[in-house]
C-alpha positions as CSV (number, residue, x, y, z in Angstrom):
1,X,70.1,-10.2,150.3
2,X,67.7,-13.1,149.0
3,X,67.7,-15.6,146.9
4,X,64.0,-15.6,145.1
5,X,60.9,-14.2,145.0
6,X,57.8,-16.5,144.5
7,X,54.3,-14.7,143.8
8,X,51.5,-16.9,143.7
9,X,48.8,-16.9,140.4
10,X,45.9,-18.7,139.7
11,X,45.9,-18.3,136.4
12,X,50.1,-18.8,135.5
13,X,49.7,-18.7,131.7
14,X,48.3,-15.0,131.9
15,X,51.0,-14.0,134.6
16,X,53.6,-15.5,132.1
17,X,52.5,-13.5,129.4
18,X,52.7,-10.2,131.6
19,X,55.9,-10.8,132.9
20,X,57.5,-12.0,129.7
21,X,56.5,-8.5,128.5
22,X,57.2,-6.3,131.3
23,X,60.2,-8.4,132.9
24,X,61.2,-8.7,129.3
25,X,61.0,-4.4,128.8
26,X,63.9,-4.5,132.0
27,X,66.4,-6.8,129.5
28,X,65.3,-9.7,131.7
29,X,64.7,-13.2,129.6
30,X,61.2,-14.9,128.7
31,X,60.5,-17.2,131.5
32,X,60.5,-21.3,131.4
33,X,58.1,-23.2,132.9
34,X,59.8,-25.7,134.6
35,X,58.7,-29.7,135.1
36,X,56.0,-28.3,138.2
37,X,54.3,-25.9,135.9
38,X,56.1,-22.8,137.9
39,X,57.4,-19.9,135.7
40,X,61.5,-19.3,136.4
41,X,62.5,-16.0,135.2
42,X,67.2,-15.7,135.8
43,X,68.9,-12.7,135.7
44,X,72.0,-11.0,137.1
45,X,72.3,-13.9,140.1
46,X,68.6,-13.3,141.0
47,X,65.6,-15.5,140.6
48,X,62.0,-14.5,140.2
49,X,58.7,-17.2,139.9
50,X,55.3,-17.5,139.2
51,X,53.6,-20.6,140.7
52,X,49.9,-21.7,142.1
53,X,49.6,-22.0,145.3
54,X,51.1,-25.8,146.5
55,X,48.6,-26.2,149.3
56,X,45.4,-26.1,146.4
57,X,44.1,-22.6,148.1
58,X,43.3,-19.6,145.5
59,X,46.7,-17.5,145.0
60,X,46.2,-14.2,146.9
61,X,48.6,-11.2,147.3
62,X,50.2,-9.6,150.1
63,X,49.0,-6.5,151.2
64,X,51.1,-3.7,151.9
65,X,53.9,-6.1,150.0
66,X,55.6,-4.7,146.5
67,X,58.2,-6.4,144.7
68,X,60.9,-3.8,143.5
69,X,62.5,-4.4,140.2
70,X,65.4,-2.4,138.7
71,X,65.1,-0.6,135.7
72,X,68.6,1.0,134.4
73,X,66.2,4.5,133.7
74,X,63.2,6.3,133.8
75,X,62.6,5.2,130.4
76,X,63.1,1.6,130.9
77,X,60.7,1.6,133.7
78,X,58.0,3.2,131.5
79,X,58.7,0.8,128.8
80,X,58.1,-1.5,131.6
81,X,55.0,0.1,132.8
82,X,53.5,0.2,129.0
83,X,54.3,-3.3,128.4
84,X,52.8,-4.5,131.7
85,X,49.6,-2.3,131.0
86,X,49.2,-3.8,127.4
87,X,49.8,-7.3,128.9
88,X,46.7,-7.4,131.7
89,X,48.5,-5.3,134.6
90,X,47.0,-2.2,136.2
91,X,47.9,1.2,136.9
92,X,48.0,1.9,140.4
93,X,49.6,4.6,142.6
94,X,50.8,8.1,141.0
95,X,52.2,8.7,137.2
96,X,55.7,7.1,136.3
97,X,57.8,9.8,137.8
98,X,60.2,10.7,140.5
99,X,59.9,10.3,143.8
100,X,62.0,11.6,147.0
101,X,63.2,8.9,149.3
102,X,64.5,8.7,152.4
103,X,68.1,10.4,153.1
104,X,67.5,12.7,150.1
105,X,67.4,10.0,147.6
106,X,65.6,10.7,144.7
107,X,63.8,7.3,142.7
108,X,62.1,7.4,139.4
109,X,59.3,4.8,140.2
110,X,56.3,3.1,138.2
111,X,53.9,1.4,140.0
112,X,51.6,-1.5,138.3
113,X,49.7,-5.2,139.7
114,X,49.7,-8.0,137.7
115,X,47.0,-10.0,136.9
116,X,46.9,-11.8,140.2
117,X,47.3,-8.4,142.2
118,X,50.6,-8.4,143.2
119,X,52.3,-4.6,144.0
120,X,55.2,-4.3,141.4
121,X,57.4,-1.2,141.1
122,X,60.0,-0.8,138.7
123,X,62.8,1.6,140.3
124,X,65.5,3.8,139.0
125,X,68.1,5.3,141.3
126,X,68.7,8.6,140.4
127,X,72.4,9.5,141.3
């Protein structure tokens, strides 16, 4: 359905540190800067970066935006959760716990922001 996500930081070396620990919680690999300074995180086909803003203006996030990222179980996404906590993101939203979704669906969702204040979730389907 897409190709990558970009979030935009200010400070890249901070975001790098959270993600390596929360993206790194999910399974996902450390990140590599690459030759313009932008953080690559690859995994399963997908794509997710970190870079400052190209146009020079202070990185801001979108509001009402979240970036979704799977966890394989409710514990993964609060091992996720902990490890973005401990690494300068912030509790937002309810508790880790389930959630009912639309069509009956039931999610087991964790909520944080990053250090630049991006809306993250870490989602398990429940079947």
């Amino acid at each position: 359905m897409f190709s990558h996500v970009m979030v935009g930081a200010d400070d890249v070396a901070a975001s790098k540190a959270f993600y390596d620990a929360a993206l790194g919680a999910l399974g996902i690999p450390t990140g590599v800067v690459d030759e313009w300074g932008r953080v690559v995180y690859a995994h399963a086909g997908g794509r997710f970066l970190v870079t400052r803003p190209i146009d020079g203006e202070p990185a801001t996030y979108a509001n009402g935006g979240t970036i979704g990222f799977a966890a394989a179980s409710p514990e993964a996404a609060d091992a996720w959760h902990a490890a973005g906590l401990a690494n300068g993101g912030t509790a937002i939203e309810n508790p880790p716990g389930i959630r009912n979704a639309t069509g009956g669906r039931r999610l087991y969702l964790a909520y944080l922001r990053d250090p630049a204040g991006n809306k993250l979730c870490a989602a398990h389907r429940i079947a």
